[in-house]
Every structure is written in C-alpha cells, then in structure tokens.
C-alpha positions as CSV (number, residue, x, y, z in Angstrom):
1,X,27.6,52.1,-2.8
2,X,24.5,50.6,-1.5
3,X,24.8,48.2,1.5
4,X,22.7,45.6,2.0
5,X,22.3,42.7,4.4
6,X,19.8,39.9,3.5
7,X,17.8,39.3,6.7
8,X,18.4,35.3,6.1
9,X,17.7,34.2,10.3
10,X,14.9,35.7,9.9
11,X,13.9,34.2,7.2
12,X,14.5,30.9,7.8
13,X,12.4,31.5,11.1
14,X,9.2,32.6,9.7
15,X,9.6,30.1,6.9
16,X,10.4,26.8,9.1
17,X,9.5,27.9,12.8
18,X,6.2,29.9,11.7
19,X,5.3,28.5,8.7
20,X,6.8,25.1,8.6
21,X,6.7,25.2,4.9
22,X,8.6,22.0,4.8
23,X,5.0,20.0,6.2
24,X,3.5,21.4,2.9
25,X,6.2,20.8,0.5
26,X,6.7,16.8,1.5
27,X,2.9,16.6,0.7
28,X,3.1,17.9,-2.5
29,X,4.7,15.5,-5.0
30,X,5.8,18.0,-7.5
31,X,8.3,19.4,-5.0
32,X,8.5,16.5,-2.4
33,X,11.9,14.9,-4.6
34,X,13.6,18.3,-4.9
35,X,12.8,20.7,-2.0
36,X,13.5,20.4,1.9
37,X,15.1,22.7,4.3
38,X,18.5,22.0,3.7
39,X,17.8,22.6,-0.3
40,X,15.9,26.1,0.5
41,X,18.7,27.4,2.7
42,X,21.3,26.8,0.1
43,X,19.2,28.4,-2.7
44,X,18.6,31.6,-0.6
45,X,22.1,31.7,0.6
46,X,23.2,31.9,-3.3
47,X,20.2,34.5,-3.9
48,X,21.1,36.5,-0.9
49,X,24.9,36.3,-2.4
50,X,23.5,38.0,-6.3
51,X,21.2,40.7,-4.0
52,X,24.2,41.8,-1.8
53,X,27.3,41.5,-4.0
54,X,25.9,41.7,-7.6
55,X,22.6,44.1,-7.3
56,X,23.0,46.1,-4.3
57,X,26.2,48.0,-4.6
58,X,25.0,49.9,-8.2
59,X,21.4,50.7,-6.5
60,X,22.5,54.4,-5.2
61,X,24.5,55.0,-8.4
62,X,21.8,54.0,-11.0
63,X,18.9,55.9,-9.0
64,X,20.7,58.8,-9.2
65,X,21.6,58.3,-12.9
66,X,18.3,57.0,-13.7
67,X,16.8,55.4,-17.2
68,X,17.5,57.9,-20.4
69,X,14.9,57.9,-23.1
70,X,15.6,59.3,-27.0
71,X,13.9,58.5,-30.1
72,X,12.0,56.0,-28.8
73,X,14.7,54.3,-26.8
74,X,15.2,53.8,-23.5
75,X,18.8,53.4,-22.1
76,X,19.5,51.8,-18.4
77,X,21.4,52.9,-15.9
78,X,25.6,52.1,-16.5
79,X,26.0,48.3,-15.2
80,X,22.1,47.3,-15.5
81,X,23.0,44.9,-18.4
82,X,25.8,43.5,-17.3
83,X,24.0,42.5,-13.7
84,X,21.0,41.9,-15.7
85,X,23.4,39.3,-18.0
86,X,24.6,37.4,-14.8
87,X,21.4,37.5,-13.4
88,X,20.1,35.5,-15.9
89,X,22.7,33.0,-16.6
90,X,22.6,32.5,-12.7
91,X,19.0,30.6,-13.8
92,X,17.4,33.7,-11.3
93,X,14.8,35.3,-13.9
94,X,12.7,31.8,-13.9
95,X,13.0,30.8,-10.4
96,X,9.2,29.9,-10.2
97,X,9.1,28.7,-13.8
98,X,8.0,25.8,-15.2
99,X,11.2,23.4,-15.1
100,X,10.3,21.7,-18.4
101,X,11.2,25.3,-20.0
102,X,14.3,25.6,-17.8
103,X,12.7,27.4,-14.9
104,X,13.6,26.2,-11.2
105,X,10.1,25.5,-10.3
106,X,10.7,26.5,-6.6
107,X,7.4,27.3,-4.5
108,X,6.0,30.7,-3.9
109,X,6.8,30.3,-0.2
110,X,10.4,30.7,-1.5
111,X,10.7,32.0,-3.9
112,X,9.1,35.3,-2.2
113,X,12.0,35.4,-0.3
114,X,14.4,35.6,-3.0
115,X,12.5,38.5,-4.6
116,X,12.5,40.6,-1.3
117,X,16.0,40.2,-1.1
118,X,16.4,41.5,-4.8
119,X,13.4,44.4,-3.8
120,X,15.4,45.7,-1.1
121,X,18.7,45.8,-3.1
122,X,17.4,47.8,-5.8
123,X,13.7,47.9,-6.5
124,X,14.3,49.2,-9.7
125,X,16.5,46.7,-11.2
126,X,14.7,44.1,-9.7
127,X,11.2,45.2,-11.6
128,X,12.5,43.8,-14.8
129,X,13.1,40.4,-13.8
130,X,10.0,40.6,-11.7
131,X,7.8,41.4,-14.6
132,X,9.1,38.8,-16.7
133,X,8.7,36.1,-13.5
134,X,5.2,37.3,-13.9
135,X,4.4,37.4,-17.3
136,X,6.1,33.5,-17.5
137,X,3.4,32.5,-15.0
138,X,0.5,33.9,-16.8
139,X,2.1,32.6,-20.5
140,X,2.5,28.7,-19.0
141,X,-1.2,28.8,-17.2
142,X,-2.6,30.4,-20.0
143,X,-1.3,29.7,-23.7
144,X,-1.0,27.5,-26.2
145,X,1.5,24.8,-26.5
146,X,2.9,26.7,-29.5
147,X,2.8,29.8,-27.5
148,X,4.3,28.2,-24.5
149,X,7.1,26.2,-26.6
150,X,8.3,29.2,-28.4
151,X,7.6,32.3,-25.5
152,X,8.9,30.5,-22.3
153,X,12.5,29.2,-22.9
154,X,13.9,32.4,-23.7
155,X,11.9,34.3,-21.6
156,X,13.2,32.3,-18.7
157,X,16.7,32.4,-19.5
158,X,16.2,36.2,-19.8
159,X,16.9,36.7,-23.2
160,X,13.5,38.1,-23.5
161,X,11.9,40.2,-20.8
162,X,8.1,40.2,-20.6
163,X,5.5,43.2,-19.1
164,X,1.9,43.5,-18.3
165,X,0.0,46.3,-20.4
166,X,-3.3,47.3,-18.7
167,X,-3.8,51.1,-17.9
168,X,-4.4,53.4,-20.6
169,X,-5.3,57.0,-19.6
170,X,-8.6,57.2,-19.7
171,X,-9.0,54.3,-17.8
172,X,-7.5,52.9,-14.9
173,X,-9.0,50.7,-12.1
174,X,-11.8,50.6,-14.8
175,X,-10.5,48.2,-17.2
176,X,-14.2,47.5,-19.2
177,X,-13.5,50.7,-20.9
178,X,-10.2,49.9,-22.3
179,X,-10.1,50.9,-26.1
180,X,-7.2,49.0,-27.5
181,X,-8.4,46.9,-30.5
182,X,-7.6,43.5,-31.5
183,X,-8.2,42.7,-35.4
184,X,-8.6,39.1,-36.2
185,X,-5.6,38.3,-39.5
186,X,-6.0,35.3,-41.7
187,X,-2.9,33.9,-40.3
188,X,-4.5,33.4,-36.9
189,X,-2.7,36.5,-35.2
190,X,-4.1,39.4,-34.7
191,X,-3.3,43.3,-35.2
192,X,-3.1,45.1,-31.6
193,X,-4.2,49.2,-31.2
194,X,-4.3,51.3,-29.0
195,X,-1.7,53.6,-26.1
196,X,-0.9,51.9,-22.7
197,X,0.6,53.7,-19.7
198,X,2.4,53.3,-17.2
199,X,4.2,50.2,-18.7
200,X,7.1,49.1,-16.1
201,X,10.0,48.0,-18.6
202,X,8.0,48.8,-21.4
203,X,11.3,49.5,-23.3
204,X,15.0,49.0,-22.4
205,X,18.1,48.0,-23.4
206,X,18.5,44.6,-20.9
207,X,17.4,41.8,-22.7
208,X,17.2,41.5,-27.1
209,X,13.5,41.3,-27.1
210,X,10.8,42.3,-24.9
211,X,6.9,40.4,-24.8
212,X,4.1,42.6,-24.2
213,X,1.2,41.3,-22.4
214,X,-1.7,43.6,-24.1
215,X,-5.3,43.4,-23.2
216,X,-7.2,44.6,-26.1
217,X,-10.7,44.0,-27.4
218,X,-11.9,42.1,-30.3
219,X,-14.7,43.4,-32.6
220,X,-17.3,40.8,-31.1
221,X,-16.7,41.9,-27.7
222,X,-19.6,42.1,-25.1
223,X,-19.0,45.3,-23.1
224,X,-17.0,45.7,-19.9
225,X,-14.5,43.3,-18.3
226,X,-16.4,40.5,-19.7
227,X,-15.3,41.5,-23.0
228,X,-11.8,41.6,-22.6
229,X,-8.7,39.2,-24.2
230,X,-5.5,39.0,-23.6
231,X,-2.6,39.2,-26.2
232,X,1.4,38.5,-26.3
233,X,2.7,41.1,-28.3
234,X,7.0,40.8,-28.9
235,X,8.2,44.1,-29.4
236,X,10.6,42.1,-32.0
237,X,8.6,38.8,-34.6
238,X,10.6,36.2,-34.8
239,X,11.1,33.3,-36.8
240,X,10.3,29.4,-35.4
241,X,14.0,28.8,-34.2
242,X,13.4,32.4,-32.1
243,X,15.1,34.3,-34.5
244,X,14.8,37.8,-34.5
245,X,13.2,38.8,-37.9
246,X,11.4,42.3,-37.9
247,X,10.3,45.2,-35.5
248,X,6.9,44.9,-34.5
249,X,4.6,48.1,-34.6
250,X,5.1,48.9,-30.5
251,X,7.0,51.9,-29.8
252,X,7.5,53.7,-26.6
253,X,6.3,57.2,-27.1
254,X,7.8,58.8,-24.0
255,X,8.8,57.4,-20.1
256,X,7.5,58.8,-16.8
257,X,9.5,61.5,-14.7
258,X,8.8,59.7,-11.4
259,X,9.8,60.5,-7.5
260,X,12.0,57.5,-7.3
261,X,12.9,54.0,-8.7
262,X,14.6,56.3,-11.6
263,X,16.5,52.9,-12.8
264,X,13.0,51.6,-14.2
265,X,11.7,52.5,-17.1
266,X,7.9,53.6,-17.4
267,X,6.5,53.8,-19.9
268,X,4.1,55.3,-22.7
269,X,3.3,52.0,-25.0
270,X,1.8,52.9,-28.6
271,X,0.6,49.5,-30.0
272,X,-0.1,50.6,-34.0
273,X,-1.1,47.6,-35.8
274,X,1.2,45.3,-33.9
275,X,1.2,42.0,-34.6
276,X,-0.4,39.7,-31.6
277,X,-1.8,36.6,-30.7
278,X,-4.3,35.4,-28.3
279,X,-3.5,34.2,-24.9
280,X,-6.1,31.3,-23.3
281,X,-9.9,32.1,-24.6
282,X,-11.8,35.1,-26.2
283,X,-13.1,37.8,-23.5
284,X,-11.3,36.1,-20.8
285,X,-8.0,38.1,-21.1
286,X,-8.4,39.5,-17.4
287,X,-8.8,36.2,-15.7
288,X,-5.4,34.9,-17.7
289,X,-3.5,38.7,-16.7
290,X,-5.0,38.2,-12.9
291,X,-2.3,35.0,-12.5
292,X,0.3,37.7,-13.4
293,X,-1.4,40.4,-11.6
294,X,-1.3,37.8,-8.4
295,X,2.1,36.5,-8.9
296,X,3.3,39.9,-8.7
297,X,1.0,41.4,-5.4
C-alpha cells in the first residue's frame, strides 16, 4: 500500500500567501459568488481525502499488475473501476467544467491543486480523469450546442471518458503530415481514417463509453497544420437520450509495453470508417485540441 500525504500547508501558502488568488477571484464575477478561501480549503481538504484514502493505497498494487490487453480489449488494474466509480459520483472528473453541464466550474488556480494531489497518488489512474477534464474543456470552447448538449453531461459525470488523438507513427511533433482522413456523409458527420499512437486511455474498461478527440484531414484541405480539423469520435453511437446504440469502427490494435505508469492504457487507435463529427471550424482542428493540449501541460 501506497502512502501518501497531500502537501495541503503548502498549498494554501503558495496559493493565498504567494499568489493571493483570492484578489483575482473577487474580480472575476463568474467566481466572485462561489469561491473564497474558506470555500477553496474545504474543497481541497475533500480532494486531498479521495487522493490519500481512495486513490493512493491501490497505486503500488495496480503498477505492479498493470493494464491487460486481449482481442482488442483493454482490462484495468483490480479496483480501478470501482475508484474510478466513486470518483466520479464524488462530482471530481468535471472539477473545471462548465457548471451548466454539472461541472464545478472551479478556477485553474485550484483546481491544479487537486490534480497534483491525484498525480502523486497514482499517475496512472489519475490520466483517465485527466484526459477527460481535458477533452471537456476543448468540447465546451469549441463545439456545437448540439455537440456540447449531448457530449458534456455524461462526460462530466464520468460515464464517458474522453482522449486526445494526435501522434500517428510517421509523424510526431510534425502534425501537418498527419494522414487520417475525414470524409464528409450526407447526414452531416463524417467518416474518420487513419492509426493513432500513443493514445492515453485509448481503451479500457472504466467508464461505458469512451470520446475520441481525432484530428484528421478533409479532402479540401490546404497542406500542413493549416489544414487540419478536429473531430469527436465515441468509441460507442448513441441515440439522442445518450443511449448506447452501436460500436463505432475504432478499435485498439495493441497497447504500449512502457517503463512505468503500467495502470494506463496506451494505446494503438485504428479509426476505420468511424463515424465523427466536426468540432469548431474546418482546418482549425489544432487551435480547438491546443485548449486541451493547454489544460493538460
């Protein structure tokens, strides 16, 4: 058993003594109502409680057991859902979400804090809720109300998990020569191909339906970065009441054998003909996945 002290003195003193967060927080209205030092203390007191008590003491356990991967699916470490399950009902997938989709809305200033606590309990459990948290952001900034409407409640409760699908292996740091494909449909979606790599909770067994994040390019598209979109991609369609209906055509083809963070799943992506749909505008996919890509860094 792992064991793990959240550094919450410290905390509190770069957040109020340094930073004096509190100044900034009173002059923004969105959070001047709802957040104050009294409020922030008690939230990471409760977060510090899920990191030590709930997250921490599987950490040595499911890094030595490690993510399993057979016929295409990926199985977590023993105790991963069930943490993952309370973790979610406890509201802490969507701490920095948009409250109108049941998201806390707390600032980055705190929210950061709550995620180092759940990084140093077990980075590889907390990479699944981390992605999502990301993927959220990216979805409310940049999609359509339809999108928004149906993505973001369940992604925030954590019935869904979300990832961020950008390397493929010809092409790393150099996005512009990404191959994935996106063919326009007649019903306004579009059909996603190509192979993504290293794709952190690309597949598992946590949540009942996972949303890829895909850049592709459409047939119009001028070359490089300026010719990249950005697609959501379920691993599951659903119906408009979120229903589960049908697999999609993403598959994980095989995970990585890595050094460490064995609990987290990485993974081999292969989008054939998947059904997708644009996120924000045409060619500006890698603006809309630099909100996630930010969030996350």
């Amino acid at each position: 058993m792992a064991d793990y002290r959240a550094p919450r003195d410290d905390m509190d003193f770069v957040l109020h003594d340094v930073f004096r967060v509190a100044d900034d927080w009173q002059q923004t209205p969105e959070l001047a109502d709802m957040m104050d030092v009294e409020t922030a203390g008690a939230i990471l007191d409760e977060g510090a409680k899920v990191a030590e008590n709930l997250v921490a003491p599987l950490a040595r356990e499911a890094d030595e057991e490690g993510v399993k991967f057979e016929d295409g699916v990926v199985t977590t470490p023993k105790g991963y859902k069930e943490n993952f399950r309370q973790l979610a009902e406890g509201g802490w997938v969507g701490v920095t979400a948009n409250p109108d989709f049941g998201g806390m809305g707390l600032p980055k200033s705190l929210s950061a804090q709550y995620e180092e606590m759940l990084c140093s309990a077990d980075i590889a459990f907390s990479l699944y809720p981390g992605l999502t948290s990301g993927a959220i952001m990216a979805i409310n900034s940049h999609g359509s109300d339809e999108l928004k409407n149906h993505y973001l409640p369940r992604m925030v409760s954590g019935e869904w998990t979300g990832t961020m699908c950008l390397t493929e292996s010809h092409a790393g740091t150099d996005l512009g020569i990404i191959r994935s494909k996106a063919i326009p449909a007649e019903d306004g979606s579009f059909s996603i191909s190509g192979t993504k790599i290293f794709i952190t909770g690309g597949e598992h067994d946590l949540a009942e339906n996972i949303v890829h994040l895909v850049l592709a390019k459409l047939p119009d598209a001028p070359a490089g970065t300026k010719g990249i979109s950005l697609f959501v991609v379920p691993k599951f369609l659903s119906d408009e009441q979120g229903n589960l209906t049908e697999r999609n055509a993403v598959s994980c083809g095989s995970i990585e054998h890595k050094m460490g963070i064995h609990g987290s799943a990485t993974c081999v992506m292969n989008f054939d003909g998947a059904k997708g749909w644009l996120v924000g505008e045409p060619h500006r996919g890698l603006p809309a996945m630099f909100t996630m890509m930010n969030y996350e860094r």
